[in-house]
C-alpha positions in Angstrom: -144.1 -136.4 -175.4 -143.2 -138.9 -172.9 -146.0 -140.9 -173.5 -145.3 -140.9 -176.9 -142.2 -142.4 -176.4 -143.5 -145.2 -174.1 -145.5 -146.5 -176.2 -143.6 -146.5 -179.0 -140.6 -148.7 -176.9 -144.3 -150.7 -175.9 -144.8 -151.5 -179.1 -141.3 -152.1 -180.6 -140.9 -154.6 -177.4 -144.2 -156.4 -177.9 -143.1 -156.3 -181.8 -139.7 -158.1 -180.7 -141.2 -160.2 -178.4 -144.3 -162.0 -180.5 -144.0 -165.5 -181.2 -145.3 -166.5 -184.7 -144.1 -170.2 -184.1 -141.9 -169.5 -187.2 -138.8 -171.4 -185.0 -140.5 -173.8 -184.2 -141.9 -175.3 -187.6 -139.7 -178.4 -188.7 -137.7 -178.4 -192.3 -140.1 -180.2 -194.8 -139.0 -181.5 -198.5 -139.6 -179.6 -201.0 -142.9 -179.5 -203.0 -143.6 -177.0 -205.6 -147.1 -176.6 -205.1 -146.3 -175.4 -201.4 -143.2 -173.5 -202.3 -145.9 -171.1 -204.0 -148.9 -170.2 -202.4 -148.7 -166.9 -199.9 -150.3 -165.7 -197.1 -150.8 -162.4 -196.1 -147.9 -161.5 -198.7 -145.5 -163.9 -197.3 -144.5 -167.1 -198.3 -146.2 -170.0 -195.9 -143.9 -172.8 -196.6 -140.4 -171.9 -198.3 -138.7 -171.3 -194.8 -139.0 -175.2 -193.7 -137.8 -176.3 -197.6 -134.9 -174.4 -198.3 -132.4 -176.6 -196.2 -133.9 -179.6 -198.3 -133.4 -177.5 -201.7 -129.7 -177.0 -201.1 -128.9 -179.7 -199.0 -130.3 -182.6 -201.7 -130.2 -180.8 -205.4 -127.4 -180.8 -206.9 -127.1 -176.8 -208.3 -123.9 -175.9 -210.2 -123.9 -176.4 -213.6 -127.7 -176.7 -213.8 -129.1 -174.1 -216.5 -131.1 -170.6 -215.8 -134.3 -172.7 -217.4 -134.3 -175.7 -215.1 -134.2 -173.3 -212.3 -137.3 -171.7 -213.2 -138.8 -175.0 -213.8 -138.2 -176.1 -210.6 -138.7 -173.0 -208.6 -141.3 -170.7 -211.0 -139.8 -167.7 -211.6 -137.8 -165.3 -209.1 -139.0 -163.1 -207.4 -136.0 -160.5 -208.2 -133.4 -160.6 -210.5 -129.8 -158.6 -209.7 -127.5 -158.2 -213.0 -128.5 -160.8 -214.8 -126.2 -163.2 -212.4 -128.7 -163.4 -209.0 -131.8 -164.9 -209.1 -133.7 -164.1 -205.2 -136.3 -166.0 -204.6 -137.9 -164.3 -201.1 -137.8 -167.2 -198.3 -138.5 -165.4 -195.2 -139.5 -161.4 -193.8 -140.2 -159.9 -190.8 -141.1 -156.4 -190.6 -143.1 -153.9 -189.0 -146.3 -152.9 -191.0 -144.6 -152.0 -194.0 -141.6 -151.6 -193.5 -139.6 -154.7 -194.1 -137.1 -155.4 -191.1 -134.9 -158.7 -191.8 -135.7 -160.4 -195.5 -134.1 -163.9 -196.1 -133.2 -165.3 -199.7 -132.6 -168.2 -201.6 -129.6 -167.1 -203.9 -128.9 -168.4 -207.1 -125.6 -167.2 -208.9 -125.2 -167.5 -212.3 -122.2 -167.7 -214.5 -122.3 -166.2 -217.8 -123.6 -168.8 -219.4 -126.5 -168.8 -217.6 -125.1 -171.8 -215.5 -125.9 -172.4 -211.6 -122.5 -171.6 -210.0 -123.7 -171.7 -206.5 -127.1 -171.4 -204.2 -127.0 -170.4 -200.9 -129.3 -168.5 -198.4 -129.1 -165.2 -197.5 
């Protein structure tokens, strides 16, 4: 049982401890080819572009459709006001640890109101 346990603190340590150069990777602009493909399930680029998509697009007031032209569509939708597109997750096998968003809220006009990360 002991052993058990020491390698399972092994191998939540090395797990917490491996360096994916994901930090280190510079923001990039956005480009909606890249903002698409996946890799391994994950999304390669949309970490480095999401600073550039809220920092230089202008977001309230645009419409639900322009969204989706710009961004394809979400990946989940909450209540008809959220569109979540998945940026960023880290997790262990399955199991999804830490998931970052890009957050669209919609008024109910289907207007942009506000993007943020999350």
């Amino acid at each position: 049982m002991q052993i058990i346990k020491l390698l399972l603190v092994l191998l939540l340590f090395c797990t917490a401890c491996s360096n994916n150069n994901e930090a280190s990777k510079p923001d990039i602009k956005f480009e909606r080819a890249k903002w698409d493909i996946k890799e391994d399930g994950r999304y390669t680029y949309r970490k480095q572009m999401v600073n550039d998509l809220l920092n230089n697009y202008k977001w309230p007031g645009l419409k639900k459709d322009s969204v989706i032209k710009l961004l394809g569509e979400p990946d989940e939708i909450e209540d008809n006001i959220f569109m979540l597109y998945n940026v960023n997750q880290n997790g262990f096998g399955f199991f999804p640890l830490s998931t970052k968003e890009l957050v669209i809220e919609l008024t109910a006009d289907s207007t942009v109101k506000l993007a943020r990360k999350n």
